[in-house]
N, C-alpha and C positions, 0 to 999 in steps of 0.2 A: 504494500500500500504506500503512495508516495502520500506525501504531507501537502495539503493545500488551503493549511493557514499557516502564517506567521506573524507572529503579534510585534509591531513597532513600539519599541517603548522611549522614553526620552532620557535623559541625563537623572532626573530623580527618578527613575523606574516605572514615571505612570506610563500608561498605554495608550497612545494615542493612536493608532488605526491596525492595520495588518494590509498584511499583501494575501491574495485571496486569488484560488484558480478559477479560468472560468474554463472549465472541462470543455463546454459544447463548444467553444470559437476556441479553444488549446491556446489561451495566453493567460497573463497573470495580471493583476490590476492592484494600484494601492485603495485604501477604502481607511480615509483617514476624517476625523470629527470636527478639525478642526477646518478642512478644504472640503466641504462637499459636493461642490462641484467638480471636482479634479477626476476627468475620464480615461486620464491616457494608460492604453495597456500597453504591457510587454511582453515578448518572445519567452523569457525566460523568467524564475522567479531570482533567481540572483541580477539579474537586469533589474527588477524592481527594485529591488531592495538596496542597489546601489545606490539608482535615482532617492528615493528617500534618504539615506544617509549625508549626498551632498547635497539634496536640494531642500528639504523641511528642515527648519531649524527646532535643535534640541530642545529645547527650553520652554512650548508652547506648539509645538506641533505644524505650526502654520510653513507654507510656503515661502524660502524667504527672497528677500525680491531682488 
């Protein structure tokens, strides 16, 4: 069974969104509290997960600009 959540957390441990498979289209997407609008999937789930690391800032979750 592959794993198709992973929980984003921030620099104090809370949780602000996860990266989430979407099986039927085979790409991954963030799904975060703070952006609810933010749609872009990706290829891969480490592809996502990068993008969040450099692009949401730790501290509040948000996109930072």
């Amino acid at each position: 069974m592959t794993m198709t959540r992973l929980s984003l957390t921030g620099t104090d441990g809370k949780v602000f969104g996860a990266v989430t498979c979407d099986e039927t289209g085979g790409s991954w997407r963030i799904v975060a509290e703070a952006e609810p609008n933010f749609k872009q999937t990706f290829p891969t789930r480490q592809d996502a997960f990068y993008f969040w690391y450099s692009q949401f800032d730790p501290m509040n979750g948000h996109l930072r600009n």
